[in-house]
LUMLOLO-838824 format. One record per atom (N, C-alpha, C): residue number from 1; residue in three letters; atom name; x, y, z. Coordinates in nm, 2 decimals. Layout:
+-----+-----+----+--------+--------+--------+
!   i !  aa ! at !   east !  north !     up !
+-----+-----+----+--------+--------+--------+
! NUM ! ala ! CA !      X !      Y !      Z !
...
+-----+-----+----+--------+--------+--------+
***
This chain:
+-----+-----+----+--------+--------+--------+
!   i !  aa ! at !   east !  north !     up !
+-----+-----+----+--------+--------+--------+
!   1 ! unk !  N !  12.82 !   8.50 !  12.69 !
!   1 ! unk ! CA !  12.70 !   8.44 !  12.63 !
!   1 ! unk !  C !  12.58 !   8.51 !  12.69 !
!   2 ! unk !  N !  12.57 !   8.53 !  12.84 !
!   2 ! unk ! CA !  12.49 !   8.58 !  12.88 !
!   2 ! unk !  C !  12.43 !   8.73 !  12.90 !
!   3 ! unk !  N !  12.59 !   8.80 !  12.82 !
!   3 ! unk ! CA !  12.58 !   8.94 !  12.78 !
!   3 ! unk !  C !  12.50 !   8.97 !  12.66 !
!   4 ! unk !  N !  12.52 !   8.92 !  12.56 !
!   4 ! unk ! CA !  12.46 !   8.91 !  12.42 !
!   4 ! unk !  C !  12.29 !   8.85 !  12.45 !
!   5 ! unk !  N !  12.25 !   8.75 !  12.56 !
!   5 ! unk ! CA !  12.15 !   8.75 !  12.52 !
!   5 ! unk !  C !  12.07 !   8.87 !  12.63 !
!   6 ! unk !  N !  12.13 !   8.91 !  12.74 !
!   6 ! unk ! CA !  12.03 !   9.03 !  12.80 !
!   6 ! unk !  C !  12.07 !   9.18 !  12.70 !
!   7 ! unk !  N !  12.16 !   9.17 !  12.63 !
!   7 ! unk ! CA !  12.16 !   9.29 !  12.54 !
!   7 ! unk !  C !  12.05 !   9.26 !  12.44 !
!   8 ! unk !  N !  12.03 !   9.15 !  12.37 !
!   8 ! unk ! CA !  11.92 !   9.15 !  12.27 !
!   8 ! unk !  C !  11.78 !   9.11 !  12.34 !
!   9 ! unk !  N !  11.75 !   9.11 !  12.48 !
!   9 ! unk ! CA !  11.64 !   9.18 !  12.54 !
!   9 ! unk !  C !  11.62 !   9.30 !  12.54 !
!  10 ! unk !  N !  11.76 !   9.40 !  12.58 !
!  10 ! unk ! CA !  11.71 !   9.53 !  12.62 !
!  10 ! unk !  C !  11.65 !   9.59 !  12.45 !
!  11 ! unk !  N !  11.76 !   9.52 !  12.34 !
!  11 ! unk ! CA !  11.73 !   9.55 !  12.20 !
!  11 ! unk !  C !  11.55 !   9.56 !  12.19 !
!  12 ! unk !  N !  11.51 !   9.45 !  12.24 !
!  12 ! unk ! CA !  11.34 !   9.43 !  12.23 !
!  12 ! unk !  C !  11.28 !   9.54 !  12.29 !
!  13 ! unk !  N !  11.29 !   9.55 !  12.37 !
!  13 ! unk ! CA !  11.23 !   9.62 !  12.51 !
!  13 ! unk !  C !  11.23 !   9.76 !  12.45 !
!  14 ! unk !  N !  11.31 !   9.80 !  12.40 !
!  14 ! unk ! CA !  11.38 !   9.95 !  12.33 !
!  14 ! unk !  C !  11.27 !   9.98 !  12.22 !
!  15 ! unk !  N !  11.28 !   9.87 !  12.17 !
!  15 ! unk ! CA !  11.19 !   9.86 !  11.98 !
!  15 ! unk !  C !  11.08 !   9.86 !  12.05 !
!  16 ! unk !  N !  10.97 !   9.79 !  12.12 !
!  16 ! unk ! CA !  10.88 !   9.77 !  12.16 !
!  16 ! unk !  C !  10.84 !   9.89 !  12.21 !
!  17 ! unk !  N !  10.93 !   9.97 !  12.32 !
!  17 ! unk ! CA !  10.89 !  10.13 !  12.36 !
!  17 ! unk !  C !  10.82 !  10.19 !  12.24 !
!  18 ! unk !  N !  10.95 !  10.22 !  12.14 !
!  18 ! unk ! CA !  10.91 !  10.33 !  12.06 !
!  18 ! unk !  C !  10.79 !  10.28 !  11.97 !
!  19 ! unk !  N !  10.81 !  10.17 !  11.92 !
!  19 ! unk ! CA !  10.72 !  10.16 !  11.86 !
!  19 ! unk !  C !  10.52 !  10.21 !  11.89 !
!  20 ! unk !  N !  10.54 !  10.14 !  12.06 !
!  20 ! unk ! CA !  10.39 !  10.21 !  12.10 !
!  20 ! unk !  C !  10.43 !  10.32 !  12.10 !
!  21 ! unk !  N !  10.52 !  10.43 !  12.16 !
!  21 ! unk ! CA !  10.50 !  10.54 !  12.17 !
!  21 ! unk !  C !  10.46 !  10.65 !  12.03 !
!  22 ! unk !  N !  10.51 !  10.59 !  11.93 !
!  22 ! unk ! CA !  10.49 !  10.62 !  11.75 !
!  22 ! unk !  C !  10.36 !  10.58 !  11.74 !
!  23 ! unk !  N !  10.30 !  10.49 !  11.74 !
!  23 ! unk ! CA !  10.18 !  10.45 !  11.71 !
!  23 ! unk !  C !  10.07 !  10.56 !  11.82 !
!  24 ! unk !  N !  10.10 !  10.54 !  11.93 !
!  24 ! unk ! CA !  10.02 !  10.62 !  12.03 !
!  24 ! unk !  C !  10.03 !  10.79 !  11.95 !
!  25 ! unk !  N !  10.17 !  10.80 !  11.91 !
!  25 ! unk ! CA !  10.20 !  10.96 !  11.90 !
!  25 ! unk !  C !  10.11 !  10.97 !  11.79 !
!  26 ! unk !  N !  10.11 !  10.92 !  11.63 !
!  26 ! unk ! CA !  10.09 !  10.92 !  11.56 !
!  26 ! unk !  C !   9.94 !  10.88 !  11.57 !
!  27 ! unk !  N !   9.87 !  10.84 !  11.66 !
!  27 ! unk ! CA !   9.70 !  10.73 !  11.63 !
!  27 ! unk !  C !   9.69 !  10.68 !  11.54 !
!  28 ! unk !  N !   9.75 !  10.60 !  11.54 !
!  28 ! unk ! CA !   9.71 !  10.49 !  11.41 !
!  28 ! unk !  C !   9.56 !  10.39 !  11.48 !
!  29 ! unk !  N !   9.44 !  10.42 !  11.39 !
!  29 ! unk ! CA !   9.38 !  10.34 !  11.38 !
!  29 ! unk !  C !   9.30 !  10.26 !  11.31 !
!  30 ! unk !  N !   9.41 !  10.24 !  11.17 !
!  30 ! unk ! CA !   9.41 !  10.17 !  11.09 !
!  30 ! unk !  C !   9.52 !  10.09 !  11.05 !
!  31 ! unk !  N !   9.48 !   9.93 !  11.00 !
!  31 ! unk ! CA !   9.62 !   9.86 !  10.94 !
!  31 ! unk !  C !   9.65 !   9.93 !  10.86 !
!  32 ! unk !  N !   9.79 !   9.90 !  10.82 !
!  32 ! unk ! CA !   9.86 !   9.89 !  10.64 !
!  32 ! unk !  C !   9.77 !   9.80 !  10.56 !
!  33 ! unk !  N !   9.74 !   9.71 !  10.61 !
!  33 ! unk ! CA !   9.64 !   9.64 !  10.50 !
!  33 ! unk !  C !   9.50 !   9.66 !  10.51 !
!  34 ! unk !  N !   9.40 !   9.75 !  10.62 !
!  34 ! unk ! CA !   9.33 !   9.77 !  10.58 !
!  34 ! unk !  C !   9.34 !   9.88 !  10.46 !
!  35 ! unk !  N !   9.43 !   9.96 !  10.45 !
!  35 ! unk ! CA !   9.46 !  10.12 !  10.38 !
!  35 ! unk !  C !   9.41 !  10.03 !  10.21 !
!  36 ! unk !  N !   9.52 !   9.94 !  10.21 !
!  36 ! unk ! CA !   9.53 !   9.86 !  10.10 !
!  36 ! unk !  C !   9.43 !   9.76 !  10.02 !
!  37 ! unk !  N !   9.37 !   9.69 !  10.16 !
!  37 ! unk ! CA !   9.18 !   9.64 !  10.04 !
!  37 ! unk !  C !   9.09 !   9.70 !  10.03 !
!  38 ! unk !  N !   9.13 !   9.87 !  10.09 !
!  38 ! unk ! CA !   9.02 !   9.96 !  10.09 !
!  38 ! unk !  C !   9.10 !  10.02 !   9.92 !
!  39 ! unk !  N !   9.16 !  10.11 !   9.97 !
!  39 ! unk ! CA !   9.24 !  10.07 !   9.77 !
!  39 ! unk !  C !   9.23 !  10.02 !   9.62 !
!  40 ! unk !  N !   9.26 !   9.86 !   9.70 !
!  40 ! unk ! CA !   9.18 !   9.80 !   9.60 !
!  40 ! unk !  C !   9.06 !   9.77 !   9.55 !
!  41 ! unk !  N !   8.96 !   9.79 !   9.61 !
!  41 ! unk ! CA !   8.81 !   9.80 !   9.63 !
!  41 ! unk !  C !   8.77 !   9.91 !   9.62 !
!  42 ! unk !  N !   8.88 !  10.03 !   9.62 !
!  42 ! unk ! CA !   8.85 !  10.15 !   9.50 !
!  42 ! unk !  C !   8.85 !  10.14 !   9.36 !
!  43 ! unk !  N !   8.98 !  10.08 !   9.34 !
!  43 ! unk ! CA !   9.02 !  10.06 !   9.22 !
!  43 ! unk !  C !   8.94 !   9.95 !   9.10 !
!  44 ! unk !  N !   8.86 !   9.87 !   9.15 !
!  44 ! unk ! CA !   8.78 !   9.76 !   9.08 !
!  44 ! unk !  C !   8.66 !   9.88 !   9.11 !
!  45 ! unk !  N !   8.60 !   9.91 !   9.19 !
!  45 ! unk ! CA !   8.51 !   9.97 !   9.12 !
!  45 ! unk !  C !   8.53 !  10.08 !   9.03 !
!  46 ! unk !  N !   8.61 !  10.16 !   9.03 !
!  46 ! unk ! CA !   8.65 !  10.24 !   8.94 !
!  46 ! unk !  C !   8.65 !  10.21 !   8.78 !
!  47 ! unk !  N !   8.72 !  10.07 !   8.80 !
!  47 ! unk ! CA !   8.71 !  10.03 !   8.65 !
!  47 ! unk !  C !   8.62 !   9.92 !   8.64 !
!  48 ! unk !  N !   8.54 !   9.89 !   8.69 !
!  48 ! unk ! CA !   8.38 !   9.83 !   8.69 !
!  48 ! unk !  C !   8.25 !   9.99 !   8.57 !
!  49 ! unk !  N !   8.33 !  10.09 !   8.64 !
!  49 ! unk ! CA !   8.25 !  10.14 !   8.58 !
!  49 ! unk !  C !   8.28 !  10.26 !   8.42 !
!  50 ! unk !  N !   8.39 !  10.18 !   8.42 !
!  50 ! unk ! CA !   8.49 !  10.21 !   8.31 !
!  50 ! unk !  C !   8.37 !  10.16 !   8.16 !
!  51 ! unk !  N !   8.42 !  10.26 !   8.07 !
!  51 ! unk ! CA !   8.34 !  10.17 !   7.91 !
!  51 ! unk !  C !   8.40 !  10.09 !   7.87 !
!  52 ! unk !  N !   8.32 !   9.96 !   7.80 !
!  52 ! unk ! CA !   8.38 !   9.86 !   7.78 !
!  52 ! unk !  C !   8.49 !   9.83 !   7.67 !
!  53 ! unk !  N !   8.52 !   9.94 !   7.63 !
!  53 ! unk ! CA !   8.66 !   9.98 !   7.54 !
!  53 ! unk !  C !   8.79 !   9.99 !   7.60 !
!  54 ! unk !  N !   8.77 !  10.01 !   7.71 !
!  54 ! unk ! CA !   8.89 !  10.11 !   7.78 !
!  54 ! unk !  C !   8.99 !   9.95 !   7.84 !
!  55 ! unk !  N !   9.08 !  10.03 !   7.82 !
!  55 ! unk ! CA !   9.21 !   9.91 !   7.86 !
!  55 ! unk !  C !   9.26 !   9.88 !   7.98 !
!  56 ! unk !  N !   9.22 !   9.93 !   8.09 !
!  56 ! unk ! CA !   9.22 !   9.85 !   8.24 !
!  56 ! unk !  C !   9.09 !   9.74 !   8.24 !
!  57 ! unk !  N !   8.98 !   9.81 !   8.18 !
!  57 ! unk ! CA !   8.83 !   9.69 !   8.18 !
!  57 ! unk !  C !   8.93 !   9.59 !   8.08 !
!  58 ! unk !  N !   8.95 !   9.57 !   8.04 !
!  58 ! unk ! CA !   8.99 !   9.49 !   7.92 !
!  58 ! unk !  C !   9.11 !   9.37 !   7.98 !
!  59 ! unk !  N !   9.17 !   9.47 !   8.06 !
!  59 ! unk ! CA !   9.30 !   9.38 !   8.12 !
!  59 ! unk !  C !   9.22 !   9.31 !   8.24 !
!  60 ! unk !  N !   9.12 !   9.37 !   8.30 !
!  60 ! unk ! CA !   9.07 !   9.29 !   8.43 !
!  60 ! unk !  C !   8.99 !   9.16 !   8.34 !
!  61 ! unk !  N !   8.92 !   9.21 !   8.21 !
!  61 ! unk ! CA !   8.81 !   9.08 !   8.20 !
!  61 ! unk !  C !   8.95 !   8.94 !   8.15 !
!  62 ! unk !  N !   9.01 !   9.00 !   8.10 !
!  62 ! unk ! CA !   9.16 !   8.92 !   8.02 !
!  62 ! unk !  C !   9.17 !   8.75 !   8.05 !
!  63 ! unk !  N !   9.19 !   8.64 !   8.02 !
!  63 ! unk ! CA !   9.21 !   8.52 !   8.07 !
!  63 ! unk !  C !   9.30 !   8.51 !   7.97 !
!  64 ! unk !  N !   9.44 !   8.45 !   8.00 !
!  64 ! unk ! CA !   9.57 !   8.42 !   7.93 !
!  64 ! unk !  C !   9.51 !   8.28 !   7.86 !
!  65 ! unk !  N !   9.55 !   8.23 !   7.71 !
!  65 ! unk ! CA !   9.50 !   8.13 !   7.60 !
!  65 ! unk !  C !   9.58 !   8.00 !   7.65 !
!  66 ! unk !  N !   9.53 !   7.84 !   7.66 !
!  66 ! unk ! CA !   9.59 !   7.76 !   7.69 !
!  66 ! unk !  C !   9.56 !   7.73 !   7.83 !
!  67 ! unk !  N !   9.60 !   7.60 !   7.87 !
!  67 ! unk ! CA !   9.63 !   7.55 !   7.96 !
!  67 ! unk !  C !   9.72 !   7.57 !   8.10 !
!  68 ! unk !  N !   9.68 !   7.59 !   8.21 !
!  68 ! unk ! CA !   9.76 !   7.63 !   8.33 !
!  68 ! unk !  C !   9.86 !   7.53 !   8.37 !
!  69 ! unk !  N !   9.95 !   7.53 !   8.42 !
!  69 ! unk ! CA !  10.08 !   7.42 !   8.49 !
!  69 ! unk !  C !   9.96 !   7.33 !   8.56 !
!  70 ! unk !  N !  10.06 !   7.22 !   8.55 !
!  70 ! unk ! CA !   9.98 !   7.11 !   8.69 !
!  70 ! unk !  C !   9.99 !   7.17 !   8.84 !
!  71 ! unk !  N !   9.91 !   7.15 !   8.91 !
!  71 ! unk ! CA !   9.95 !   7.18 !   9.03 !
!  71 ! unk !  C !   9.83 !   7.28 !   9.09 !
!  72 ! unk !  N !   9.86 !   7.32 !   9.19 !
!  72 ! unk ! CA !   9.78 !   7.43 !   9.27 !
!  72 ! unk !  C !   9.74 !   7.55 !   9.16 !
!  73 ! unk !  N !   9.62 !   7.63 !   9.15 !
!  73 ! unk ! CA !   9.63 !   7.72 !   9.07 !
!  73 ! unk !  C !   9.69 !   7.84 !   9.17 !
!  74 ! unk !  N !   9.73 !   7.95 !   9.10 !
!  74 ! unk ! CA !   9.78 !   8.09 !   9.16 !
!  74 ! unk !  C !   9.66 !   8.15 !   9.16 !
!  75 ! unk !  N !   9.63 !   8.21 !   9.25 !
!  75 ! unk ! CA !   9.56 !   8.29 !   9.27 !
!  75 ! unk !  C !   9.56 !   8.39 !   9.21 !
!  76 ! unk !  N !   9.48 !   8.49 !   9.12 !
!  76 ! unk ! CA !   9.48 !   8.60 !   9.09 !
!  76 ! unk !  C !   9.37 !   8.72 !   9.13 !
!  77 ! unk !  N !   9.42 !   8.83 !   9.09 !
!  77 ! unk ! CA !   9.40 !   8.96 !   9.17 !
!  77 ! unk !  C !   9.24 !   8.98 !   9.21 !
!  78 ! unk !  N !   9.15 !   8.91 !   9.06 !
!  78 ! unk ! CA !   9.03 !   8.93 !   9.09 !
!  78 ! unk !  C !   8.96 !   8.83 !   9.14 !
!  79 ! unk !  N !   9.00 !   8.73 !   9.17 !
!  79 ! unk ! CA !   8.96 !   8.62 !   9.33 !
!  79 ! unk !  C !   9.01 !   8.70 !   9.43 !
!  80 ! unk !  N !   9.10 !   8.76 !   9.46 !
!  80 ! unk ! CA !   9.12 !   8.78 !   9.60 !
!  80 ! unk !  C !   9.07 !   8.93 !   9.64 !
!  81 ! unk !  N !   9.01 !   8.98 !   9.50 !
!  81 ! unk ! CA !   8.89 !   9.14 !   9.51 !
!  81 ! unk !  C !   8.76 !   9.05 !   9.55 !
!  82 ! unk !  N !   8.76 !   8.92 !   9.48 !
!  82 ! unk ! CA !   8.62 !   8.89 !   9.53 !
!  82 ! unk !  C !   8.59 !   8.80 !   9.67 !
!  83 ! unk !  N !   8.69 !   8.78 !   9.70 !
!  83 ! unk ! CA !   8.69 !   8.69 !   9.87 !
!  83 ! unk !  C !   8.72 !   8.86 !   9.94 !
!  84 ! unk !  N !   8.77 !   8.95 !   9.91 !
!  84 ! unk ! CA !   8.75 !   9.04 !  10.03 !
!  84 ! unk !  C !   8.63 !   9.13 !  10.00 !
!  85 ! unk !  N !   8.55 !   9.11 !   9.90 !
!  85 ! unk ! CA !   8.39 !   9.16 !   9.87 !
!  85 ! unk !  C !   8.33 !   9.06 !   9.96 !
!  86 ! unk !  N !   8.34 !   8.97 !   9.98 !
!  86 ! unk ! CA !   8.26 !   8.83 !  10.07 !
!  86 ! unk !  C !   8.33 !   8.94 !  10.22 !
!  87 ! unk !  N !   8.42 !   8.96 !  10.28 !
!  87 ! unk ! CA !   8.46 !   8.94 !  10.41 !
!  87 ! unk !  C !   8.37 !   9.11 !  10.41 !
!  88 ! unk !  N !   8.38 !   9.18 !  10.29 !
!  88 ! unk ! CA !   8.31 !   9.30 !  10.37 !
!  88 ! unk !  C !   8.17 !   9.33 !  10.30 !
!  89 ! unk !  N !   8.10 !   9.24 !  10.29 !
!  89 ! unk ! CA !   7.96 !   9.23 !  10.23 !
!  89 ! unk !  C !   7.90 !   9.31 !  10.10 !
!  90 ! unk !  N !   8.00 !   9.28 !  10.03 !
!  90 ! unk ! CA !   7.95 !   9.37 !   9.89 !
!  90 ! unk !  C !   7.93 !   9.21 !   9.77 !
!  91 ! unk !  N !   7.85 !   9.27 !   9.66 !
!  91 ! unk ! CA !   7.83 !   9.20 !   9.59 !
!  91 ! unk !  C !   7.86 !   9.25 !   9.49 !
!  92 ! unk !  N !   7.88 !   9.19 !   9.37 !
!  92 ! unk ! CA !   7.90 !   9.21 !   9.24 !
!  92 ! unk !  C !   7.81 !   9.35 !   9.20 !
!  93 ! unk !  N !   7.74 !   9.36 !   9.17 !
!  93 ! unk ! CA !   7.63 !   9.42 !   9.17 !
!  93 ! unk !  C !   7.64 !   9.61 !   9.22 !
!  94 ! unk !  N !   7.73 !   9.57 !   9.36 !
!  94 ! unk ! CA !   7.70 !   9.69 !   9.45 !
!  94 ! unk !  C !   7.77 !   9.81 !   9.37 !
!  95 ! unk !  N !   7.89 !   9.78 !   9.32 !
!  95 ! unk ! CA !   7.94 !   9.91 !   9.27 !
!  95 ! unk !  C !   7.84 !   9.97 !   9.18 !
!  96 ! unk !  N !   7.74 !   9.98 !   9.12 !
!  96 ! unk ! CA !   7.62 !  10.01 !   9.04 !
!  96 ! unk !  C !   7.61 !  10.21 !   9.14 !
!  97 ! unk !  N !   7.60 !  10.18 !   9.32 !
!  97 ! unk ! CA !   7.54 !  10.24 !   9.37 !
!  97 ! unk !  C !   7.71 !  10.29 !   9.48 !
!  98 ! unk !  N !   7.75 !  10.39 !   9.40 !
!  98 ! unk ! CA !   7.90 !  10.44 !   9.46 !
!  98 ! unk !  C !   7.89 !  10.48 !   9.63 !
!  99 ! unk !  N !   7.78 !  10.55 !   9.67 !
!  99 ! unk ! CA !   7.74 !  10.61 !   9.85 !
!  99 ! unk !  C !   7.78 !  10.45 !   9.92 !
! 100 ! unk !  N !   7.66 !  10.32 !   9.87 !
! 100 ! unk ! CA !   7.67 !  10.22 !   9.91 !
! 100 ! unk !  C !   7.81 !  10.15 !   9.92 !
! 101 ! unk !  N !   7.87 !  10.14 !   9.79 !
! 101 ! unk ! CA !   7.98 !  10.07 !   9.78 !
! 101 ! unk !  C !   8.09 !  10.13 !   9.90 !
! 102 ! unk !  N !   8.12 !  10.29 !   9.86 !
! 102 ! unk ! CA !   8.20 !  10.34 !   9.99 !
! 102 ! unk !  C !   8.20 !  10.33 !  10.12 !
! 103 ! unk !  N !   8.05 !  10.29 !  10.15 !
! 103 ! unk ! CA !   8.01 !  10.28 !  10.31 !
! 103 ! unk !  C !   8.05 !  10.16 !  10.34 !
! 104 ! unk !  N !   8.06 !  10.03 !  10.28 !
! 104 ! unk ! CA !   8.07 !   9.91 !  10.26 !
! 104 ! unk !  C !   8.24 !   9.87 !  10.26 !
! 105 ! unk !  N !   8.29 !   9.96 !  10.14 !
! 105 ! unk ! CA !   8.43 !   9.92 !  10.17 !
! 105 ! unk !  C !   8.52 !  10.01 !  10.25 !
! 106 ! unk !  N !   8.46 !  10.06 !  10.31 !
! 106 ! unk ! CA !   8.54 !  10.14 !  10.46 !
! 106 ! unk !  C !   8.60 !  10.04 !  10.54 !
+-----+-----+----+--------+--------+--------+
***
Protein backbone atom coordinates (compact mmCIF):
# COMPACT_ATOMS: atom_id res chain seq x y z
CA UNK A 1 0.00 0.00 0.00
CA UNK A 2 2.65 2.21 0.98
CA UNK A 3 4.63 1.42 -2.19
CA UNK A 4 1.90 2.63 -4.58
CA UNK A 5 1.29 5.67 -2.66
CA UNK A 6 5.23 6.95 -2.49
CA UNK A 7 5.43 5.83 -6.21
CA UNK A 8 2.46 8.16 -7.17
CA UNK A 9 4.32 10.94 -5.28
CA UNK A 10 7.51 10.44 -7.12
CA UNK A 11 4.81 10.28 -10.36
CA UNK A 12 3.99 14.12 -9.18
CA UNK A 13 7.19 15.23 -8.35
CA UNK A 14 8.52 13.96 -11.97
CA UNK A 15 5.33 15.76 -13.84
CA UNK A 16 5.81 18.83 -11.77
CA UNK A 17 9.79 18.94 -12.83
CA UNK A 18 9.17 18.87 -16.38
CA UNK A 19 6.57 20.63 -16.62
CA UNK A 20 8.45 23.95 -15.08
CA UNK A 21 11.36 23.00 -16.82
CA UNK A 22 9.07 23.14 -20.47
CA UNK A 23 7.47 26.22 -19.48
CA UNK A 24 10.86 27.86 -18.26
CA UNK A 25 12.47 26.26 -21.64
CA UNK A 26 9.82 27.27 -23.72
CA UNK A 27 8.78 31.10 -21.84
CA UNK A 28 5.50 30.87 -21.83
CA UNK A 29 4.02 34.13 -20.89
CA UNK A 30 0.86 33.71 -21.85
CA UNK A 31 -2.33 31.47 -20.94
CA UNK A 32 -4.08 29.08 -23.43
CA UNK A 33 -6.93 31.10 -22.64
CA UNK A 34 -5.53 34.27 -22.86
CA UNK A 35 -4.33 33.18 -26.73
CA UNK A 36 -8.15 32.30 -27.07
CA UNK A 37 -10.27 35.67 -25.86
CA UNK A 38 -7.61 37.48 -27.66
CA UNK A 39 -8.89 35.38 -30.84
CA UNK A 40 -12.13 35.77 -30.20
CA UNK A 41 -12.03 39.50 -29.89
CA UNK A 42 -10.26 39.25 -33.20
CA UNK A 43 -12.83 37.54 -34.75
CA UNK A 44 -16.06 39.81 -33.58
CA UNK A 45 -14.30 42.55 -34.63
CA UNK A 46 -13.52 41.34 -37.81
CA UNK A 47 -17.03 40.63 -38.54
CA UNK A 48 -18.35 43.75 -36.80
CA UNK A 49 -16.94 45.25 -39.65
CA UNK A 50 -18.10 42.88 -42.15
CA UNK A 51 -21.20 44.35 -44.84
CA UNK A 52 -24.35 43.81 -43.71
CA UNK A 53 -25.04 41.06 -46.34
CA UNK A 54 -22.32 38.84 -45.52
CA UNK A 55 -23.11 35.57 -43.67
CA UNK A 56 -20.91 35.45 -40.55
CA UNK A 57 -22.68 39.25 -39.69
CA UNK A 58 -25.81 37.55 -40.31
CA UNK A 59 -25.19 34.39 -38.23
CA UNK A 60 -23.83 36.63 -35.27
CA UNK A 61 -27.01 39.08 -35.41
CA UNK A 62 -29.30 35.52 -35.75
CA UNK A 63 -31.84 34.80 -32.75
CA UNK A 64 -33.39 31.20 -33.12
CA UNK A 65 -37.77 31.71 -33.57
CA UNK A 66 -39.81 30.63 -30.50
CA UNK A 67 -39.57 30.10 -27.05
CA UNK A 68 -36.31 28.83 -24.95
CA UNK A 69 -36.68 25.54 -22.50
CA UNK A 70 -37.63 26.40 -18.88
CA UNK A 71 -34.79 26.77 -16.79
CA UNK A 72 -31.40 28.58 -16.71
CA UNK A 73 -30.76 30.21 -20.09
CA UNK A 74 -27.32 28.92 -21.96
CA UNK A 75 -25.19 31.27 -22.51
CA UNK A 76 -24.21 32.19 -25.90
CA UNK A 77 -21.03 33.17 -27.74
CA UNK A 78 -22.02 36.84 -27.96
CA UNK A 79 -22.65 37.34 -24.11
CA UNK A 80 -19.51 35.87 -23.24
CA UNK A 81 -17.65 38.38 -26.28
CA UNK A 82 -19.46 40.94 -24.30
CA UNK A 83 -18.54 40.09 -20.52
CA UNK A 84 -14.87 39.73 -21.79
CA UNK A 85 -15.27 43.34 -23.62
CA UNK A 86 -16.29 44.51 -19.82
CA UNK A 87 -13.08 42.54 -18.17
CA UNK A 88 -10.83 44.22 -20.86
CA UNK A 89 -12.45 47.71 -21.32
CA UNK A 90 -13.72 47.89 -24.77
CA UNK A 91 -17.06 48.97 -25.70
CA UNK A 92 -19.31 48.24 -28.37
CA UNK A 93 -18.32 51.06 -30.23
CA UNK A 94 -14.44 50.50 -30.06
CA UNK A 95 -14.05 48.26 -32.92
CA UNK A 96 -15.00 51.52 -35.17
CA UNK A 97 -11.03 52.39 -34.34
CA UNK A 98 -8.89 48.93 -35.12
CA UNK A 99 -5.03 50.60 -33.42
CA UNK A 100 -7.48 51.08 -30.26
CA UNK A 101 -9.34 47.96 -30.32
CA UNK A 102 -5.86 45.92 -30.69
CA UNK A 103 -4.18 47.78 -27.92
CA UNK A 104 -7.20 46.93 -25.70
CA UNK A 105 -7.65 43.35 -26.59
CA UNK A 106 -3.99 42.35 -25.97
Amino acid sequence: MWGLFLLFHVYIYIYIYIYIYIYIYINVTRSLLDDINTKQLKWYEHVQRMEEGRLPKQAMKWSPPGRRKQGRPKLIWVEGIRGLMGEKGLVEEDWNDRDEWTKKSL
